[in-house]
C-alpha positions in Angstrom: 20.0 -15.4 19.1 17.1 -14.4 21.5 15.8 -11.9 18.6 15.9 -14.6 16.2 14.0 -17.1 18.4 11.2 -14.6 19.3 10.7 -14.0 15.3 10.5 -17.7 14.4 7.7 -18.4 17.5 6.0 -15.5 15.6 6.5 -16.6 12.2 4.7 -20.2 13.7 2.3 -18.8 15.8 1.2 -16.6 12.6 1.3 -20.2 10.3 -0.7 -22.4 12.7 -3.3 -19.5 13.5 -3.9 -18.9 9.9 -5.5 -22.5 9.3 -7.8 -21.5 11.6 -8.5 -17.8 10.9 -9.2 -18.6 7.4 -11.4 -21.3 7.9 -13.2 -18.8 9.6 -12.8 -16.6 7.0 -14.3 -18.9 4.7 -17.2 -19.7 6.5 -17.8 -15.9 6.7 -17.5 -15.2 2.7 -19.9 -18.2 2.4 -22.7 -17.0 5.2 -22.0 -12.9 3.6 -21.2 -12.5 0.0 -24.8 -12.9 -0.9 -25.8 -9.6 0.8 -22.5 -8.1 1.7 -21.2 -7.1 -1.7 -18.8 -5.0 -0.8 -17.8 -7.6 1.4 -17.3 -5.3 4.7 -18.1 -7.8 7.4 -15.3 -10.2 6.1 -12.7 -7.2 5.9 -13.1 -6.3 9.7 -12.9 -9.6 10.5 -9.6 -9.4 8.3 -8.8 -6.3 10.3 -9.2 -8.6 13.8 -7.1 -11.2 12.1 -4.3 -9.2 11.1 -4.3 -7.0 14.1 -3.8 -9.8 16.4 -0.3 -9.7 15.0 0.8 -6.5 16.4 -1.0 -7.2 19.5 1.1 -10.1 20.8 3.8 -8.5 20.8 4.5 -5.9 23.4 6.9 -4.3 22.5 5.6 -2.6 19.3 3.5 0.2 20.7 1.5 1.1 18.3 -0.3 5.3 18.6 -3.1 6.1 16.3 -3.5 9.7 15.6 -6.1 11.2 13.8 -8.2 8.7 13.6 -11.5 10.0 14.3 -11.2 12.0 10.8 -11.7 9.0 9.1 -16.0 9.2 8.0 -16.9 5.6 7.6 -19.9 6.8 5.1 -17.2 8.4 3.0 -15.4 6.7 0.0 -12.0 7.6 -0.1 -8.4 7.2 -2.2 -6.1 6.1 0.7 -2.0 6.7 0.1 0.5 6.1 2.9 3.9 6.3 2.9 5.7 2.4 3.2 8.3 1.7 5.4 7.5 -2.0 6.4 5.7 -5.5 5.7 4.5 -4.0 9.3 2.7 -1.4 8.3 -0.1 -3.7 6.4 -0.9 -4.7 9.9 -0.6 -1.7 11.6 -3.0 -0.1 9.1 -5.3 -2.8 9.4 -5.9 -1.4 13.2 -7.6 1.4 11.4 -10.6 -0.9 11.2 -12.2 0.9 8.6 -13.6 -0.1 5.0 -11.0 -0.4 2.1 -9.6 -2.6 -0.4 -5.4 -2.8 -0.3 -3.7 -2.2 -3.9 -0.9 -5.0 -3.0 1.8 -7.0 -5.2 0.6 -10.3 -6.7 3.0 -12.6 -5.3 1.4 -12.2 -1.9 -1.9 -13.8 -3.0 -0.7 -16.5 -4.0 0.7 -16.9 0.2 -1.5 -20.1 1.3 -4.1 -18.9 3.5 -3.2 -14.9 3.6 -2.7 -15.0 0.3 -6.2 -16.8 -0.8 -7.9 -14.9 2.2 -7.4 -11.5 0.4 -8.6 -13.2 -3.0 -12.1 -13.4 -0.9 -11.9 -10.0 0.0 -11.4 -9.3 -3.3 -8.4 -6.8 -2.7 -6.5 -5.8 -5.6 -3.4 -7.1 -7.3 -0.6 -5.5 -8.7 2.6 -6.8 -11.0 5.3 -4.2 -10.7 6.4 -3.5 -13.7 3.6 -4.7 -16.1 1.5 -2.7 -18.5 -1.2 -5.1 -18.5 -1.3 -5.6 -14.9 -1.5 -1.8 -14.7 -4.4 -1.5 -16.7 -6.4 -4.3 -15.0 -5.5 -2.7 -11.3 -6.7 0.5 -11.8 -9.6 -1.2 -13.5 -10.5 -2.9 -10.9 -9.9 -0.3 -8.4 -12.6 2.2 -10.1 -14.6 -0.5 -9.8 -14.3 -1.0 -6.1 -14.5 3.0 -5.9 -17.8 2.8 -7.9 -19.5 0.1 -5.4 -18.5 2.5 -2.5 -15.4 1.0 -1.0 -12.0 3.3 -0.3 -8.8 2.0 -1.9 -5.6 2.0 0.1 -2.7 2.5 -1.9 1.3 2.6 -1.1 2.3 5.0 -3.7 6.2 4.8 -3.5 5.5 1.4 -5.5 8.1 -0.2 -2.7 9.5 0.2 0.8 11.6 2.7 1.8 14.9 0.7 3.2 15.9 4.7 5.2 12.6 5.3 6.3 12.8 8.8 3.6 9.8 9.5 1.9 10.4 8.2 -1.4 8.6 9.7 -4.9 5.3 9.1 -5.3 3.7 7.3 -8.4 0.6 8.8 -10.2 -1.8 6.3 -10.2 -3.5 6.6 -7.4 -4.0 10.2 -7.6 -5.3 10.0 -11.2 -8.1 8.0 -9.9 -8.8 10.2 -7.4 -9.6 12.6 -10.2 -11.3 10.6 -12.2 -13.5 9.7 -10.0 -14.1 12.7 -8.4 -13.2 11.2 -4.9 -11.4 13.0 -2.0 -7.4 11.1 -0.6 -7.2 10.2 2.6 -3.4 10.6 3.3 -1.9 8.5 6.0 1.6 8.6 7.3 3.3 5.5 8.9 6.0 6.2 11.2 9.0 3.7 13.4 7.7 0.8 11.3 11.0 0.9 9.4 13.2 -0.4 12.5 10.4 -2.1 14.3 11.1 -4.9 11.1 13.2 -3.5 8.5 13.2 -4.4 4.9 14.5 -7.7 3.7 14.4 -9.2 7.4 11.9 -11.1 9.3 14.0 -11.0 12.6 12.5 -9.2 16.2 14.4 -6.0 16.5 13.3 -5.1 20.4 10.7 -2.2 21.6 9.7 0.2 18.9 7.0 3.1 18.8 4.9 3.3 16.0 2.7 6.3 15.0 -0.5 5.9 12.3 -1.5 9.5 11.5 -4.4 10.1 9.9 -4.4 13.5 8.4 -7.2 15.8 7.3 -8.9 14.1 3.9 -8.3 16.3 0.8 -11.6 17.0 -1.1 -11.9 16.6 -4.9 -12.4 20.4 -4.8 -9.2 21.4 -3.7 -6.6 19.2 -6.5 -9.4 18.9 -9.5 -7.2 21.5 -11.8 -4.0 19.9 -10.7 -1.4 18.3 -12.9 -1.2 14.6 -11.9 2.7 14.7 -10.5 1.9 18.0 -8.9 -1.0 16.4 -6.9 1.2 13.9 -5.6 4.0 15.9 -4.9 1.8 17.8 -2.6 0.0 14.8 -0.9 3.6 13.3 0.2 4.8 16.5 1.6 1.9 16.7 3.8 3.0 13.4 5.1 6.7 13.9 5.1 6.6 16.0 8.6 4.6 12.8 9.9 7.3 10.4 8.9 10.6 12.4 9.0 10.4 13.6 12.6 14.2 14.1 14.4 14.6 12.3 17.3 14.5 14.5 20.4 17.4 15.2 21.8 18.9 13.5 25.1 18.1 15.7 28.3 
């Protein structure tokens, strides 16, 4: 019952903030987009916003790893594994330049939802040809104007917390465009707030891991499964560690 009552304050405090972060949000598209058109300054503030989140509550402690391999001049094909709603905020601690490739039901979340519609992020419908066609569209676009493109390439979250298959798309556009993937690995998310529950599920470590970027160079004569076979086992042994043993 305690659980439950600490994930509702949450769930309000995150709904009455909102009005106010995107009203600041708002005002920020409205004083940027004329010279920011990648729209950078909005998505940091995004980054502050969603951060927040995490950091009001204690007992997720959150361990970035890596992170300094991230160059901020660079414009990379992002793909973490996804364990989590909680990992869209943990990632956001990054605090670095990128668009998220994310389902299309979440825009239309009032507030959240229309804040990443300024920041022009990308939508996806599961499932659909068209939609397909018009994200990857839209993410060489973003690619071309110099901003990285996070994806989640198991499509879904993992309910175990295993690494699930990889879909092609975002490595295809890393090919096409001649761009070098920035894999990520997300790891305790899954029991920090499991999938298919909003509830508080007590003190939980999570680990962001940024490993070393993989240039253009090295996958360019690859087979498009093949190059994402090999990206998710370079973050399987970031995500799939056994729990030490008890002293």
């Amino acid at each position: 019952m305690f659980n439950r009552l600490i994930s509702i304050a949450l769930l309000v405090f995150i709904a009455v903030t909102s009005i106010f972060f995107f009203c600041g949000a708002l005002l920020l598209w409205l004083l940027t987009v004329l010279f920011d058109k990648r729209l950078a300054i909005l998505h940091l503030y995004t980054c502050a916003w969603a951060y927040l989140y995490v950091l009001i509550v204690p007992a997720w402690k959150v361990h970035f790893l890596g992170k300094e391999k991230i160059n901020p001049k660079k414009t990379y094909v992002v793909t973490s594994n996804h364990q989590s709603q909680l990992d869209i905020l943990v990632c956001f601690g990054l605090f670095f330049h990128f668009k998220w490739v994310s389902k299309a039901e979440i825009f239309k979340v009032p507030l959240i939802g229309w804040n990443m519609v300024l920041n022009r992020y990308i939508k996806l419908i599961r499932g659909d040809r068209d939609s397909i066609r018009q994200m990857m569209e839209a993410c060489e676009e973003r690619l071309g104007e110099g901003s990285s493109v996070f994806f989640f390439p198991e499509g879904t979250r993992s309910a175990t917390g295993k690494v699930k298959a990889f879909k092609p798309g975002a490595f295809v556009l890393a090919k096409k465009m001649k761009l070098p993937i920035l894999p990520i690995a997300v790891r305790g998310t899954t029991h920090a707030l499991p999938k298919n529950s909003m509830n508080f599920h007590g003190s939980h470590e999570i680990f962001v891991t940024v490993l070393d970027e993989i240039p253009y160079e090295e996958f360019k004569d690859m087979e498009d499964g093949e190059l994402a076979e090999m990206v998710r086992r370079r973050i399987i042994p970031h995500v799939e560690v056994e729990e030490e043993k008890a002293a």
